[in-house]
C-alpha positions in Angstrom: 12.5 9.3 -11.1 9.8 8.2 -13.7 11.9 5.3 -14.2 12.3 4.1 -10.8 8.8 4.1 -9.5 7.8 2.2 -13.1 10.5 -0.8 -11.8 9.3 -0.6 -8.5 5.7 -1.0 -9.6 6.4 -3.5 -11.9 8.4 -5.4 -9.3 4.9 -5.0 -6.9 3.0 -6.4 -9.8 5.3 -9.7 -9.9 5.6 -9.8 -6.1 1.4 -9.4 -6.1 0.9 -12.6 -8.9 3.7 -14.8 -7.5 1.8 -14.5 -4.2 -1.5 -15.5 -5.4 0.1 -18.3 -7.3 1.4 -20.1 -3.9 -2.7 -19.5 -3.0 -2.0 -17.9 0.7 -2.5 -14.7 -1.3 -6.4 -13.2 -1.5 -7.4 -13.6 -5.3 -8.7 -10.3 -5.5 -6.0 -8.7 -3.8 -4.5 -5.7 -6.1 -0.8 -4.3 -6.3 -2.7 -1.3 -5.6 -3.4 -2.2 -2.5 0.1 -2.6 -1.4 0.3 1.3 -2.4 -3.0 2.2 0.0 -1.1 0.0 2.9 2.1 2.1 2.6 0.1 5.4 2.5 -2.2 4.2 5.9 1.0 3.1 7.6 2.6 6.7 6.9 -0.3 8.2 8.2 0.4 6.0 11.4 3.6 6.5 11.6 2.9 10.6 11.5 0.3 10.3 14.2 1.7 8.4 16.6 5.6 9.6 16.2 8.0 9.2 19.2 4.5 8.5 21.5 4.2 5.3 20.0 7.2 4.4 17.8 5.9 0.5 17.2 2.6 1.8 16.6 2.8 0.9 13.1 3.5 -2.9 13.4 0.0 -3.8 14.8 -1.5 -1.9 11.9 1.0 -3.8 9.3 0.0 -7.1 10.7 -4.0 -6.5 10.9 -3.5 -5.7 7.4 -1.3 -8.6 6.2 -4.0 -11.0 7.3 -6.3 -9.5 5.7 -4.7 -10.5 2.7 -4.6 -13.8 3.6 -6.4 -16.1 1.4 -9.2 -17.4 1.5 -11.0 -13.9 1.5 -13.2 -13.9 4.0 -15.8 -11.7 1.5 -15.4 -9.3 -1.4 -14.1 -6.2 -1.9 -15.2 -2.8 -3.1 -13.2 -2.4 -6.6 -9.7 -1.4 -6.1 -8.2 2.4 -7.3 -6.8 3.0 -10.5 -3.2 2.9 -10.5 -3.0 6.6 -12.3 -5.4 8.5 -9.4 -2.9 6.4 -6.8 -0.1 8.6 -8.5 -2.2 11.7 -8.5 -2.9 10.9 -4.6 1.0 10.2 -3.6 2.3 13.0 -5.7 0.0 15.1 -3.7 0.4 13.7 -0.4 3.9 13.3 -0.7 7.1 15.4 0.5 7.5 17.7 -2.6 3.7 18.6 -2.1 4.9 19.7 1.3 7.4 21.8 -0.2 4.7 23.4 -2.5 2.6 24.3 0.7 5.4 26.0 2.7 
């Protein structure tokens, strides 16, 4: 499982800087971020459920352009990748399992 999330991080990390090279990309925009999006979008996904199934896809969009280049001001300082892991491990199904 180690493994897998390393390639999928790394893959995020290539995705992330071949962005920013084509410049539509935000500069300061981190593959960490891509990890909060995914974590907000669950939590929108949870909330809203079978009341509003396409709930989701508004929030994805507002957040793409957001990422849009040029940044539009700065940013607080992104998370470090190793308390990201500490929060998805926790927030995450087998932490579920641990409560129940």
């Amino acid at each position: 499982m180690e493994r897998r999330r390393n390639e999928a991080y790394e893959g995020t990390v290539e995705l992330v800087g071949r962005a920013k090279a084509t410049g539509r990309l935000r500069e300061d925009f981190d593959s960490s971020d891509l990890v909060l999006l995914h974590m907000a979008n669950a939590g929108v996904v949870n909330a809203t459920g079978d009341a509003a199934p396409d709930a989701w896809r508004r929030v994805v969009a507002l957040f793409i352009q957001s990422f849009e280049a040029p940044a539009r001001g700065t940013l607080p300082a992104s998370t470090e990748h190793d308390a990201l892991c500490r929060a998805m491990l926790r927030a995450g199904p087998a932490a579920d399992a641990r409560t129940n």
